[in-house]
Phi, psi and omega in degrees: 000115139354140184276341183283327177278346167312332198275338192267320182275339153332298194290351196281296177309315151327289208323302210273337200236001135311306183270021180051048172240350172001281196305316179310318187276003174291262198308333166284323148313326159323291186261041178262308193329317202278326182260019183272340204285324215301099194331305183292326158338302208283348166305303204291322186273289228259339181288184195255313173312006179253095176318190202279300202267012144266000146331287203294331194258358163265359164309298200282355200270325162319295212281355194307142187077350202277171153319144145295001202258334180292317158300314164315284203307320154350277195311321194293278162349279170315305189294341168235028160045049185236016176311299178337327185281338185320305210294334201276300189353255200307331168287333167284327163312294161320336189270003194258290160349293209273336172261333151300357174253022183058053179223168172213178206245142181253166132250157180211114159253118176228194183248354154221170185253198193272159161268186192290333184312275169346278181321302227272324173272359175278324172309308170290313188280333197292298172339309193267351202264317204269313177125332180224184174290117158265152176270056181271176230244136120299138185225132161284103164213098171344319207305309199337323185049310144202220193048221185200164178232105149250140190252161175197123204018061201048008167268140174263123170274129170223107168215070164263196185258343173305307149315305211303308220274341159294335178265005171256344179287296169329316167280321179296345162267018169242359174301123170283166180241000000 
C-alpha cells in the first residue's frame, strides 16, 4: 500500500470519527473494493481515452448509496487524478480501523482444516502472544503434514511438523559422522 493511499485514508478517516461514522465508511468501502478492484472499473479510472466525464459518472455511480464523506472523497481523488489510489483505500483504512480498535490481522496454516473449538483457542493464545484481538485468516496447506503456522504482525509462530523435521534434517547434516 502505497504511502499516498495511506495519507486518503487517514483524512477519510479523522473525517469519519469526526461525523461519528468510522464504521458506516468502514463498510461502505468494503463493499466498494471489488469493484474499484474490478479490471474495467480499473480501465475505465485509469485510461487516458476516457474522458473526465465519463470518469466522473463512473465515480458517482460507485459512490451512489455511499456515506458523503465516501463520496467526497471519490470526487476529490478524481478531481486531483489520483484514481490509482481508490483500489489501496480500503486495505489502509482498514488497517487505521483495526489499530484503533487494537486488533490485527493473523494467519493460521494447518494442514488440515480447523473447527471452531481450535480457531478460538488458537485466537486466545495470538491474544496472549500479541496483547491485542486478533482477526485471524484460516490456509488449509497439506505439505505442513501437522501442527500449525501463525503469522502475527509479520512475526512467525511456527510449530508445524514440516519445520520440526527441516530442523532435524539440518542438525543431522552439521553432525559429523
Amino acid at each position: 500500500m502505497t504511502l499516498l493511499a495511506k495519507r486518503y485514508a487517514t483524512a477519510l478517516h479523522l473525517a469519519a470519527k469526526a461525523g461519528n461514522a468510522v464504521t458506516q465508511v468502514e463498510s461502505d468501502l468494503q463493499s466498494m473494493h471489488a469493484d474499484l478492484n474490478d479490471r474495467r472499473t480499473q480501465a475505465l479510472l485509469q485510461s487516458p481515452d476516457v474522458t473526465s466525464a465519463e470518469r466522473l459518472r463512473v465515480v458517482q455511480k460507485l459512490g451512489a448509496g455511499h456515506h458523503a464523506l465516501v463520496q467526497n472523497l471519490l470526487h476529490v481523488v478524481l478531481r486531483r487524478r489520483r484514481q490509482d489510489v481508490l483500489s489501496e483505500l480500503y486495505p489502509a483504512y482498514l488497517a487505521l480501523c483495526m489499530q484503533e480498535r487494537g486488533e490485527i490481522k493473523g494467519v493460521v496454516e494447518t494442514p488440515l482444516p480447523l473447527g471452531s473449538d481450535d480457531l478460538a483457542r488458537l485466537q486466545e493464545m495470538a491474544r496472549s502472544l500479541t496483547g491485542k484481538t486478533c482477526v485471524l485468516t484460516v490456509r488449509v496447506r497439506p505439505e505442513l503434514l501437522g501442527g500449525v503456522r501463525l503469522v502475527l504482525a509479520n512475526v512467525l509462530y511456527d510449530g508445524s511438523v514440516q519445520s520440526s523435521l527441516q530442523q532435524l534434517e539440518q542438525k543431522l547434516m552439521q553432525t559429523s559422522i
